[in-house]
C-alpha positions in Angstrom: -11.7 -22.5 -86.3 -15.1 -20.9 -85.6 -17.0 -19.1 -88.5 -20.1 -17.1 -88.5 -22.3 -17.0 -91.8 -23.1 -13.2 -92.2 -26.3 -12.4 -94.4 -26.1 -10.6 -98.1 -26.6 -6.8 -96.6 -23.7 -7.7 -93.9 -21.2 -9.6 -96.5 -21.8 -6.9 -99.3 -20.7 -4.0 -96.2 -17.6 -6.2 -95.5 -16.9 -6.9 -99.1 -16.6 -3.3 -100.4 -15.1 -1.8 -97.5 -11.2 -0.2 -98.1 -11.1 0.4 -94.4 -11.6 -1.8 -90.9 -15.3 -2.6 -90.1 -16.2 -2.4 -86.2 -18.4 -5.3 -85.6 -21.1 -5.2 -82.7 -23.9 -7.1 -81.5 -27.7 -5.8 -80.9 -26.6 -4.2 -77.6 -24.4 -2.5 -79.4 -21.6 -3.8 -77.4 -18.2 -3.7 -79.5 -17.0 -7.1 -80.4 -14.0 -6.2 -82.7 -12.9 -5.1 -85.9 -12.4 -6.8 -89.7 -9.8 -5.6 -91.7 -10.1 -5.5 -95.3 -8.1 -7.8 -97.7 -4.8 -6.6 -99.7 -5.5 -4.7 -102.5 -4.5 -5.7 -106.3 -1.6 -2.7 -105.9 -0.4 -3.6 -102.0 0.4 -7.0 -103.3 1.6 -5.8 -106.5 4.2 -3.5 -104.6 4.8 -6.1 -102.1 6.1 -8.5 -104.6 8.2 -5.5 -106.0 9.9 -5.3 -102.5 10.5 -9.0 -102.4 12.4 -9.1 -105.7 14.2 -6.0 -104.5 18.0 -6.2 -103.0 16.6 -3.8 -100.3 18.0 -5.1 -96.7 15.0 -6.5 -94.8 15.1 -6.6 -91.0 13.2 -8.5 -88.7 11.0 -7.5 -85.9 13.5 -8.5 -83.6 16.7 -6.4 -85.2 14.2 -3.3 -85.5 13.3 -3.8 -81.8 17.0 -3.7 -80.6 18.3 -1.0 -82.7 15.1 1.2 -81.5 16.3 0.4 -78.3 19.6 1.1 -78.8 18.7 4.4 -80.1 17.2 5.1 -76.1 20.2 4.2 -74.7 21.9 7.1 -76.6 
């Protein structure tokens, strides 16, 4: 896997961001974005859900049924 090092001011912007970070170079050319990490409370309430008897689906069962739904 490739890494770059980023420098304090860059790591302390990604570090206390709550939202995605667009990252460019000095051209100002878009290169792509960072997402944040999970929060304390979205990992909190997604190990509620996974101790839940809620139904889960997978991608593939919510795909057909959506496209069941156009064939309708």
């Amino acid at each position: 896997m490739n890494y770059i090092v980023l420098n304090n001011d860059q790591a302390r912007i990604l570090s206390e961001s709550t939202d995605l970070v667009e990252l460019r170079d000095q051209g100002g050319r878009h290169l792509g974005f960072v997402s944040p990490g999970f929060t304390e409370e979205e990992i909190v309430v997604a190990k509620q859900r996974l101790d839940s008897s809620e139904p889960r689906y997978s991608t593939q069962e919510v795909l057909d049924h959506l496209r069941s739904l156009e064939q309708r």
